[in-house]
N, C-alpha and C positions, 0 to 999 in steps of 0.2 A: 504494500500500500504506500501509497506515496505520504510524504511525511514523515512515516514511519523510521525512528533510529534502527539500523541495521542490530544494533546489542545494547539490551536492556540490562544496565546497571543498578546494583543497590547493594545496598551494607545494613546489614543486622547485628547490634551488639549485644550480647545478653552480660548480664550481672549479677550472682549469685552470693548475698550475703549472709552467710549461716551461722549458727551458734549451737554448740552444742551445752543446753543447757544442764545435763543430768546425766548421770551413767553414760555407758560406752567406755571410750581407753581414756581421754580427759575431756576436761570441759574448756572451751576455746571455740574461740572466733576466727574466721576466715571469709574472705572474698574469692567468689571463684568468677573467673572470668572466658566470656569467647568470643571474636570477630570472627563474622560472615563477610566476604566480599562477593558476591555473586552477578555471571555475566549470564544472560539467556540471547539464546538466537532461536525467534519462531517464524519457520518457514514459508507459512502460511501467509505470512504480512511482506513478502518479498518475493512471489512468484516461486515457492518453493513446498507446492499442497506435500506436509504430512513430516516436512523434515525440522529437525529441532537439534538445540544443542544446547548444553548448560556446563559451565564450570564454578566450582565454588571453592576460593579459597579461605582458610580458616587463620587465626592465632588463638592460643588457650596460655593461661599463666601459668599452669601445673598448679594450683592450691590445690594440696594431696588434704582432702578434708576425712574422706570415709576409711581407707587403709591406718590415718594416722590419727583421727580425731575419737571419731563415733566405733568404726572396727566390725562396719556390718558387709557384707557382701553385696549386696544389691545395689549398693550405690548411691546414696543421698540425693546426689544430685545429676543430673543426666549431661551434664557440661563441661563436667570432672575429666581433667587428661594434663598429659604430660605437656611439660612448658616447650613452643614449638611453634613452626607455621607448617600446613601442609594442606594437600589437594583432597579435599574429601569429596569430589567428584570432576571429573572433566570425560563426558560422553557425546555421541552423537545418536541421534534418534531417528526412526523411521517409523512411522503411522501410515499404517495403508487401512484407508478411507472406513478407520473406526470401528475395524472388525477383529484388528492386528499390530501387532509392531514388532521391533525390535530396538534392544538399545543394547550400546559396549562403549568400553572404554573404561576408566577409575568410575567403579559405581559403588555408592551406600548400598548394600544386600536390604536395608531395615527401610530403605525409601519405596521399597517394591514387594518382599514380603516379612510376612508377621509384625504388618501395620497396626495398630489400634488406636484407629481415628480418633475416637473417644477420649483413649487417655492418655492423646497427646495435650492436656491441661498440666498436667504433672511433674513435678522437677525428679523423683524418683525414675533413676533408668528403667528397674523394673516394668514400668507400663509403658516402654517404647517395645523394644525386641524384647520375649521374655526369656531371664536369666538361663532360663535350661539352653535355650539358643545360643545367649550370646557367651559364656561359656568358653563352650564347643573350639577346639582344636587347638594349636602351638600358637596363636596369639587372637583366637577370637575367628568370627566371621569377618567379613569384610563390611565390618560398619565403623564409626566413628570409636577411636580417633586410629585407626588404621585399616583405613580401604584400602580393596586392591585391585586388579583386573577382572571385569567381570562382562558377561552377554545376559541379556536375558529377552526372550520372546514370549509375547501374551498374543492370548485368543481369545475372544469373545463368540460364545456359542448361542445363538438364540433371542431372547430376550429378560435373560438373567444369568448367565454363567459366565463368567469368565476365569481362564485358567491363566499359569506363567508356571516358567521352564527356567532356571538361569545355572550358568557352571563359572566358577570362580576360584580364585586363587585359594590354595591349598594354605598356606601358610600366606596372607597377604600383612605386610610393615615389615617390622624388623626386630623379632622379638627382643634384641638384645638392645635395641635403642627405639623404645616404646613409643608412638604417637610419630614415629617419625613415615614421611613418605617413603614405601620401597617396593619396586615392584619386580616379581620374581618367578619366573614359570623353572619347572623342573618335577621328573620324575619322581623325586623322593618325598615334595613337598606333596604331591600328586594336587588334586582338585577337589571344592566343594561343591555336591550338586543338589538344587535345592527346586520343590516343585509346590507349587500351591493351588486349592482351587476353589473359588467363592462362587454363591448363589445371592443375587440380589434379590431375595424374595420380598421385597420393596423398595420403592426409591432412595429410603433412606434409612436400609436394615439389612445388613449382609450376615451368614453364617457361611465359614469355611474350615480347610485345615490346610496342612503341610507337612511334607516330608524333607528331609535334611538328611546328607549322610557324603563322608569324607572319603575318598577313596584309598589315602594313604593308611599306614598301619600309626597304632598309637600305642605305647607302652600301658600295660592294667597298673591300676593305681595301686594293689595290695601284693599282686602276684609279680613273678621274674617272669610276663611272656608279653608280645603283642597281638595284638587282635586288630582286623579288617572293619570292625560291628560299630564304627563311631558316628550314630545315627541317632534321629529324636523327630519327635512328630510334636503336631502342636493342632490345637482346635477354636477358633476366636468366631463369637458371637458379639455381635456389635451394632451400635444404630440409636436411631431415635424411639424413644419406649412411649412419650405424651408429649403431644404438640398445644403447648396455651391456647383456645379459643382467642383471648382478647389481643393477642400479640402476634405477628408475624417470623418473630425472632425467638419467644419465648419456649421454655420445652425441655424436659427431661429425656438427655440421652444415658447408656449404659452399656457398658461389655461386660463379658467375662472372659476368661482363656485359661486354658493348661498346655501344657504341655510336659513331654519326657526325654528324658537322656538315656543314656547308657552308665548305669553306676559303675560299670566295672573300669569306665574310662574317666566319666567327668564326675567331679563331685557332687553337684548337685543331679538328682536323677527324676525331679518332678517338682510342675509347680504350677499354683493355681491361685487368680489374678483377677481383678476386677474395681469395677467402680463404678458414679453416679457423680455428671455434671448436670446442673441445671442452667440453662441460656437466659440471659437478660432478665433476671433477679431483681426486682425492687424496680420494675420499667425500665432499667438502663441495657438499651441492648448491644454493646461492649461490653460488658459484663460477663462471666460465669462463677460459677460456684461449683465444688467438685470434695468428694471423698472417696477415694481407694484404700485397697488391700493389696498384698501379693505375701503369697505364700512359696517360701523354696525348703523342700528335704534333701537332706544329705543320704546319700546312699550307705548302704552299710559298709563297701568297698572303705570310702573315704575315712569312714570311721575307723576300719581296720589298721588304715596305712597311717593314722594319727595328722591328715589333713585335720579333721573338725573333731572335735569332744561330745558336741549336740546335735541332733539328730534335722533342728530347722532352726529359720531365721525369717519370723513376719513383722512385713513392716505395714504400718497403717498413716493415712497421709489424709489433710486437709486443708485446701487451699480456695481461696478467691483471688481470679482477676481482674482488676479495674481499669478500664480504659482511659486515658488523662486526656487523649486528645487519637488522632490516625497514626501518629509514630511514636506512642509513649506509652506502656502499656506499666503496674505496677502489679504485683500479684503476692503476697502475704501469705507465708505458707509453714506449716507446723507437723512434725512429720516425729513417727512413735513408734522404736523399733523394738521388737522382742526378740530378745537373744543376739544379740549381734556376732555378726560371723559364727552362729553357732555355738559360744563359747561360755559354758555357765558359768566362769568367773568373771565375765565382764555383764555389767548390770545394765537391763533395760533402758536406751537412749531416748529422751526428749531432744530432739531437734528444731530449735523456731527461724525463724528466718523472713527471708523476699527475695524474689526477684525483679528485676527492672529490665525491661525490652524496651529497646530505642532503634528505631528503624529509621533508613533517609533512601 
């Protein structure tokens, strides 16, 4: 289209001021920080039906809050990584006329599946990718803060299914220099292959699952052998549950999800997740309001090999966002974890805090 900038800029800053009020390893204050740089090119607006491209670059300060502060597993905050800049995406896209596509290149695995629309309100990583997922292999999947190479193709069958396909780097970053960019193909490292498949049995209510599974071999946590079995399924119910009569924005949404590992490989070998936002609270329709759960057990492997001492680690979270203006969002958030990292000598954590989002 004429007019139209060839590449749509913008920058997102998020800011994560925590406190650990009570229990966990100490009590202590931190800022955790991350820059968004992000470039899009839609093909559509330039004589180019169905092609697209995005890259996104990042910086994080590394404030190590939950290893060092609080001592739970799941991750206080979802913005938490090592100090660094790097590419948490740079792909090219193909959409053939909305039945299909294809994308490759540095892809986030968690932007395409084991999404939970829902409870992306949440500073808890738990309700992005669920814990059993993200896990999984010699440095995680290929989601933040170390993507790697990856393809993935969706279908859309009918008038509510759509499926996706994606294979990705086996070990993507660099486990020995964390959050860093590194990208690496090799037999040993082998591949992650990952399949998903949703029913939109309403416009605004999906139910799916997925399959996950690595093709490399991975050392058993308790025993001297390796095993091919590093796989885990996951099931996510999600969507708008009540829509306000008097408001167009107003409305209770809801997920739940589980999913499973392999205890004999990852620690945590199951876990089950959920919550309740409600849209435009009090008439302000910037607004949400929001409370979750997430549930992780440790497998008995893990408890054998003296990774964890307890058996689980729930954390319970409640937050509201307020809207200050289009680029300024504040969100007040208190978060309650039982058992952190599993560990009965470390005492149930109170977490309070906010976050601040400024967009330009």
């Amino acid at each position: 289209m004429a007019g139209e900038p060839l590449v749509d800029l913008s920058a997102i800053n998020t800011t994560d001021l925590l406190t650990n009020v009570r229990g966990g390893l100490e009590r202590q204050s931190r800022i955790l920080g991350k820059l968004d740089l992000t470039a899009t090119f839609v093909g559509d607006n330039h004589d180019r039906p169905g092609l697209s491209a995005f890259v996104d670059l990042q910086a994080t300060n590394g404030a190590n809050f939950s290893a060092s502060v609080v001592g739970d597993a799941q991750v206080i905050s979802n913005i938490e990584a090592p100090a660094g800049t790097r590419v948490l995406d740079a792909w090219v896209a193909k959409d053939f006329g909305g039945e299909g596509g294809v994308r490759a290149g540095i892809v986030d695995l968690n932007s395409e599946f084991d999404v939970q629309a829902t409870g992306a309100l949440f500073l808890n990583a738990s309700h992005g990718i669920g814990p059993d997922f993200s896990q999984a292999g010699n440095n995680g999947p290929s989601i933040f803060p170390a993507p790697g190479l990856g393809v993935i193709g969706w279908l859309i069958t009918g008038d509510h299914w759509q499926v996706k396909a994606g294979i990705f780097e086996g070990t993507p970053g660099d486990p020995d220099h964390p959050g860093r960019t590194s990208l690496t193909l090799s037999s040993d490292e082998g591949a992650l292959l990952v399949f998903e498949a949703r029913n939109h049995i309403s416009p605004n209510f999906t139910i799916g699952g997925g399959v996950w599974h690595f093709t490399a071999a991975f050392d058993a946590l308790d025993v001297t052998a390796q095993s091919h079995a590093n796989t885990g399924i996951y099931a996510i119910a999600d969507g708008l549950l009540y829509s306000a009569p008097e408001s167009g924005h107003a409305g209770l949404s809801g997920w739940i999800r589980a999913g499973f590992a392999n205890g004999d490989i990852d620690p945590i070998d199951a876990t089950l997740g959920g919550g309740l936002v409600y849209s435009a609270p009090f008439g302000r329709d910037t607004d949400q309001v929001g409370f979750a759960v997430s549930y992780a057990h440790f497998g008995r492997p893990a408890r054998r090999a003296g990774i964890v001492d307890g058996k689980s680690e729930t954390s319970l979270e409640a937050t509201y966002s307020f809207g200050i203006d289009e680029h300024l969002i504040v969100q007040p958030d208190i978060q309650y974890v039982i058992s952190p990292g599993a560990d009965p000598s470390v005492g149930n954590a109170l977490v309070t805090g906010s976050r601040i989002v400024a967009t330009w």
